[in-house]
Every structure is written in C-alpha cells, then in structure tokens.
C-alpha positions in Angstrom: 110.5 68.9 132.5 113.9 67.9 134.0 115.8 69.0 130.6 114.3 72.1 130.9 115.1 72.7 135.0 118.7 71.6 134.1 119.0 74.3 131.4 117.7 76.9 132.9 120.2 76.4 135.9 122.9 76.6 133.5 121.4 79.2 131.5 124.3 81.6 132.8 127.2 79.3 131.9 126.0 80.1 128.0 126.9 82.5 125.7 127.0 83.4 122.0 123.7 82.1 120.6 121.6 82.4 124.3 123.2 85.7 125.0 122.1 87.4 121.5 118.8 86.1 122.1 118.9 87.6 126.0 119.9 90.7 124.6 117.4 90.5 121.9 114.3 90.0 124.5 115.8 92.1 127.2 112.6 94.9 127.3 110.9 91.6 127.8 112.8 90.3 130.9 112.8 93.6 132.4 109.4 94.0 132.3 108.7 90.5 133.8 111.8 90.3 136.1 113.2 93.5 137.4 113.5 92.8 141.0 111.8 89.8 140.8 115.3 87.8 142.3 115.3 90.3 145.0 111.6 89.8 146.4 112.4 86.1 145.9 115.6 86.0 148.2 115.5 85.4 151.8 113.2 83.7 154.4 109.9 85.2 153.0 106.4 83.1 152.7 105.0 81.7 149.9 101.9 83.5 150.4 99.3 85.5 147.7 100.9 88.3 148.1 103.9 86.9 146.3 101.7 85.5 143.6 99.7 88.4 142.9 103.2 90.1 142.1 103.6 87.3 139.5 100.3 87.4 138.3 100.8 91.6 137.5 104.0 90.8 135.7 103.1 88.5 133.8 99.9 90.5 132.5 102.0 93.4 132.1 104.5 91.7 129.7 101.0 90.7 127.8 101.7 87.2 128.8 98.1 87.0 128.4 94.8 86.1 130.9 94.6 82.3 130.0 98.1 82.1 130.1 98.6 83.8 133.2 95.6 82.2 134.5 97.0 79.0 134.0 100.6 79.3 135.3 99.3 80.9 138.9 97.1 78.2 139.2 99.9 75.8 138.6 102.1 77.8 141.5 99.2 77.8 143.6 98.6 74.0 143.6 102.4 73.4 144.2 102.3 75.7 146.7 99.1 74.1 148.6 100.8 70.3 147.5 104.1 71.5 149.9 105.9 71.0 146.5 107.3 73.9 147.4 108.5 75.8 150.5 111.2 78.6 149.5 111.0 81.4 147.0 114.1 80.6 145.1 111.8 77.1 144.0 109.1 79.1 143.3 111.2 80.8 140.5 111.5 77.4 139.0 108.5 76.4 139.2 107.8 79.8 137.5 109.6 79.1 134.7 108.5 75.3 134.7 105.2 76.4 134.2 106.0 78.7 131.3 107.8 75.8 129.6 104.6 73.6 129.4 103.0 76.6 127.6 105.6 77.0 125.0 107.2 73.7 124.1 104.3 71.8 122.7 104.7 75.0 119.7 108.1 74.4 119.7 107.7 72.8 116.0 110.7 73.8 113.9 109.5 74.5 110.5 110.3 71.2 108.4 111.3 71.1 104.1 109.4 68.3 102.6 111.5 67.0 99.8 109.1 65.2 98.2 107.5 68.5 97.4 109.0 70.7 94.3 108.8 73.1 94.4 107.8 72.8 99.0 105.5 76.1 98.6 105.5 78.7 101.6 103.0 81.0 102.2 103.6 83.7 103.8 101.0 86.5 105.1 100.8 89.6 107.4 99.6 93.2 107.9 101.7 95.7 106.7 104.5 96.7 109.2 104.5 93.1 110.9 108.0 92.6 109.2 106.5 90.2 106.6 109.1 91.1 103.5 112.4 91.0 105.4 111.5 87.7 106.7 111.1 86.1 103.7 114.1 87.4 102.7 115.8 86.1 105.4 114.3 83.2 105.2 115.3 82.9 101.6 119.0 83.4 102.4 118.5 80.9 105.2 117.4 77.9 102.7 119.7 79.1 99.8 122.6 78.6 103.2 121.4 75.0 103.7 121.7 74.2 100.0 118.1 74.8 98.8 117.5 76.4 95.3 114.9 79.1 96.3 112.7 81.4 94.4 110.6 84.4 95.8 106.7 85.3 94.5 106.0 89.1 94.9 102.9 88.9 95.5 102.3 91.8 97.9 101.2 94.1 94.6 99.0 96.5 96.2 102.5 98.0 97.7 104.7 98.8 95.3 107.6 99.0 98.1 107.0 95.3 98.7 107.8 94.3 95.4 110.9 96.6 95.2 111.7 95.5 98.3 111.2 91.7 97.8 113.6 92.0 94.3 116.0 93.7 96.9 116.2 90.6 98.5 116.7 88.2 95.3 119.5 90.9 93.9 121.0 90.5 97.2 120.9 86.6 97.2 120.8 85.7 93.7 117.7 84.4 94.2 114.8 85.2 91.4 111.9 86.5 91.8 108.5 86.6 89.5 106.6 90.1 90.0 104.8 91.7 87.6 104.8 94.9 89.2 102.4 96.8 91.3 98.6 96.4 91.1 99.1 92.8 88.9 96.9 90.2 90.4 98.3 88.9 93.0 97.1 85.3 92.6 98.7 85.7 89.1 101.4 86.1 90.2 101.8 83.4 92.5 100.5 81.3 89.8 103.1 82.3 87.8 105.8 81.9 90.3 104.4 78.2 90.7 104.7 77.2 87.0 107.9 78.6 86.7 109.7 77.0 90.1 108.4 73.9 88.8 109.8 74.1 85.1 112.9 74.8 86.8 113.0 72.2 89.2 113.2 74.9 92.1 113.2 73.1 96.2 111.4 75.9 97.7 109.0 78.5 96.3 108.3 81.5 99.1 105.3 83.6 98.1 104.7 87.1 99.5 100.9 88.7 99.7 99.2 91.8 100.4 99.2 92.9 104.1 96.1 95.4 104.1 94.3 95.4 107.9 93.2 91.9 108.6 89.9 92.8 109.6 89.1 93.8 105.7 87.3 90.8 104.6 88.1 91.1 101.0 92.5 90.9 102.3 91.3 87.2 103.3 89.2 86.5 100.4 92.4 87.7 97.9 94.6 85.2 100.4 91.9 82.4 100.0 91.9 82.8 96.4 95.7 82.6 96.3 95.2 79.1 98.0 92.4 77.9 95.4 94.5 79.2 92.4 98.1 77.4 93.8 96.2 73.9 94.4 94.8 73.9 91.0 98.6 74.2 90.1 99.8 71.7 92.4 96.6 70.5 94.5 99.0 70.0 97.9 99.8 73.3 97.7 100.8 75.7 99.4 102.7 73.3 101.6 103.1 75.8 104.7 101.1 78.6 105.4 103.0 81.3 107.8 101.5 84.5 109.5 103.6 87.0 110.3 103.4 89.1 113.3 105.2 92.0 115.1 105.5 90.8 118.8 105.4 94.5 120.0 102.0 94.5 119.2 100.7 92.5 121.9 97.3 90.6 122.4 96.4 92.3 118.6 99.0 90.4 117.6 96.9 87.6 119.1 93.5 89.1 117.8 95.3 89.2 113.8 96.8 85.3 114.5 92.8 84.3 115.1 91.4 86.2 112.1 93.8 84.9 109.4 93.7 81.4 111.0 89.8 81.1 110.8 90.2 82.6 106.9 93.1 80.5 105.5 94.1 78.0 108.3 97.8 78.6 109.8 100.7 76.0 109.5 102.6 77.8 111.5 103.6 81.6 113.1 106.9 84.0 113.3 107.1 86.4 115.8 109.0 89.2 114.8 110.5 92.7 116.5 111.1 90.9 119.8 114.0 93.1 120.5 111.7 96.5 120.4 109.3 95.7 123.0 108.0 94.9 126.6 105.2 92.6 125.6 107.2 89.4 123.9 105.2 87.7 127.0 102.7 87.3 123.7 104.5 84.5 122.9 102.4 82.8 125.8 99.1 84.0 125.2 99.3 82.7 121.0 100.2 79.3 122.3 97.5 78.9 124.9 94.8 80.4 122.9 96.2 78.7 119.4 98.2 76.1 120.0 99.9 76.7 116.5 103.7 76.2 115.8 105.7 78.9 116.4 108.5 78.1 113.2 110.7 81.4 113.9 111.0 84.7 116.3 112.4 88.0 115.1 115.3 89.5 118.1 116.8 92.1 116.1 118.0 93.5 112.6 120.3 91.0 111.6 119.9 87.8 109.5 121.0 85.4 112.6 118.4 87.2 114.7 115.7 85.6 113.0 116.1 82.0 115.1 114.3 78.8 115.0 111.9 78.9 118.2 112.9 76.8 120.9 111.1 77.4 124.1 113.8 76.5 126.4 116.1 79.5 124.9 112.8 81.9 124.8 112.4 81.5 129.1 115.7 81.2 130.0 116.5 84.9 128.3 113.4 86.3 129.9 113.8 84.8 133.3 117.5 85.3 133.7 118.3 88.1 131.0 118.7 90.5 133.5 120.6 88.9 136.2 
C-alpha cells in the first residue's frame, strides 16, 4: 500500500505515458472527481454526509454496488478507528481503497515459450472492439520479436475477416480465413496446424461476436476449445474476452456469461476514452476477480496499455486537477 500512496502523490510530477492514459480516462475522472478536491479542502468533518457524496460518485461512474459497498465501508471504519481526521486523508484513503480492488488483477498477460505455437483466444460481442485488438495486439508481439499469425475466425461477419486480413497486410503478419460463413472451428483448426508446421511463437484466433446471451455463440466458442485441444491438448493457452468499458455493469453481465461458458484467462477493457463509466473496471474485479491483461484509452496502437492499477487510479483521481 505504501508504493501506491507514494505514487499517487507524485502522480502530477509524470508525464508522457500517465498523462496519455489521464487523458484517455478523463470522462471517467470527471465523472468521479469534479469538485471532489474542492468539498475536500478546508476544516470540514468527516461525517456521512461526505461519504454519501462518495458513495453517489462512485455508483455514477458504474464503479459498481459491491465495489462501492466495499470501499465506503473501508472509509467508514478508518474514519470510526481515528485513522483519519482531515479530508485531504480521506482522498487517500479513497484511492487506497480502490487500489486493493484493482491490483490483485493487475496480471500482465504472460508468453509461454514453451508453447508453439502460445494460442490466444480471443472472444467478444460485436462492437466491443474485439478485431482491432487483436491487431494491435499482433503488432505488439511481432514489436517484441514474436513471429505471429492471426485465425479469422469471426466468419459469420464478413467485415471481420476483411478486417482481420487488414491487420496482417498491415503487419506482414498471415492470416488463415476461409472466408465468410466457413466453420469457424475450421478455421481455427486450420490456423493451428499451420502455425505449428511453421514453427510460429504466437497464434491469435478471432471468433464470432453474436449477443452473448445466444446459447448456441457459446456452444460455437466451446467447440472451438474441443477442436484446438484435440490439435494441441494445452490449447488454447489464453482465453481473452473482450469488452467495451462504455458499456458499463453489461459489460460486467457479458464478462459472467462467457466466463461460466468457456472459462476466462484474462479480460481487456476497451473504449475507455469514450465514456463516464470506466469505474467498471472496479465492479469486474470485485465480482470476478479475473486478470485484467490490457485496457483500450483511445484510437492509437500505444493506447492499448498493459493494465497496472496504480496508473488506472491515479488518472481517475487526479486527471482533472
């Protein structure tokens, strides 16, 4: 906890990569913030009052009820324990209390060598942003020195595939489609033999992203996983879910569904930068406790940035000031 109260005291003092994220999530911190240093300056009590102002911001930038739940009560007790007398601790402890939420997701996505091709699976509802992260993604391994090839397996859109061969032109990096309406599993399957004939480090496999509450979406993704292990039984080797922050608690309602169907590795939160509820963020790691690998802050290939949970509170608590 102290490496977090030291950094967000120097949060200011930072710029480049902090200050793109700040921008990034800055419908976020006004949403949670605006005015909050104001009612905090000054000689005024600690009282309920104070907290039930917290408690509505926090709600309102869809940080969630558990969440919320649990960092009032956390206040509260420091508060009633005389840990804390003025309001200007108060906005510490605020973002103390956030911090214990976040970091134990704070699990940076990690490239098993030992695995070739590693195999990512990546799902998602249409719209959640699913195909330009894999393409960022892609670039981002091919930048590290990872051989990568791309699975277009999303062929109930024909855009996706389009869009996903985009990405490989873009890149050089290839990708196995066999247009729209091939099985997808196929596909995949395809994409497996081949990465491994060619001795490819990372394989990234798209899928379909009809509404997650269609049963027969997570039976197609479930037999994507049965097909891939009898390929390579350890795979897939990472299971992502894709969703658009700016959704809100149904971006917490989709992370529950396709967990229960196909069991999550890990989560990135995307189109950060377009909305007022990236407070969501809280409510997926109290409610799921999965890792969050990646969030989405803009357009741009560097705005889609490892999670770390430190950055994350520090641009909503001080993006503003």
């Amino acid at each position: 906890m102290n490496s977090f109260k030291k950094n967000l005291q120097s949060a200011k003092e930072k710029s480049g990569f902090v200050g793109r994220l700040r921008q990034g999530l800055s419908k976020t911190s006004y949403a949670l913030t605006d005015g909050m240093e104001d009612m905090m300056l000054g000689p005024k009590a600690l009282d309920l009052d104070l907290l039930d102002d917290i408690e509505t911001r926090l709600l309102s930038a869809d940080v969630g009820v558990d969440a919320t739940n649990r960092i009032i009560q956390d206040l509260t007790q420091r508060i009633s324990r005389r840990q804390m007398t003025k309001t200007q601790e108060l906005y510490q402890a605020l973002g103390e209390s956030m911090y214990a939420i976040l970091s134990p997701c704070e699990q940076p996505l990690q490239i098993d060598t030992s695995k070739k091709p590693f195999v990512i699976l990546v799902a998602g509802i249409n719209g959640a942003g699913k195909t330009t992260t894999i393409g960022k993604l892609a670039r981002h391994f091919k930048a590290e020195g990872h051989s990568v090839m791309l699975a277009a397996g999303d062929t109930f859109r024909a855009a996706a595939v389009e869009q996903l061969q985009a990405w490989g032109e873009r890149n050089n990096i290839t990708v196995i489609a066999q247009g729209s309406g091939a099985d997808s599993a196929s596909v995949i399957f395809d994409a497996l033999q081949s990465a491994q004939s060619r001795g490819i480090d990372i394989l990234i496999a798209d899928t379909a992203g009809r509404l997650h509450t269609q049963d027969h979406l997570m039976d197609e993704l479930k037999k994507i996983k049965r097909v891939m292990g009898k390929q390579d039984e350890t795979a897939p080797h990472e299971t992502l879910l894709v969703v658009d922050g700016g959704t809100g608690q149904n971006a917490l309602r989709q992370a529950e569904a396709f967990n229960d169907a196909i069991k999550l590795d890990g989560l990135v939160v995307t189109k950060l930068d377009g909305t007022a509820k990236g407070g969501v963020l809280f409510a997926l790691s109290e409610k799921l406790g999965l890792p969050i690998r990646y969030i989405g802050v803009g357009e741009s290939i560097e705005d889609l940035r490892i999670f770390d949970a430190e950055d994350f509170i520090n641009a909503i608590l001080q993006g503003n000031s």
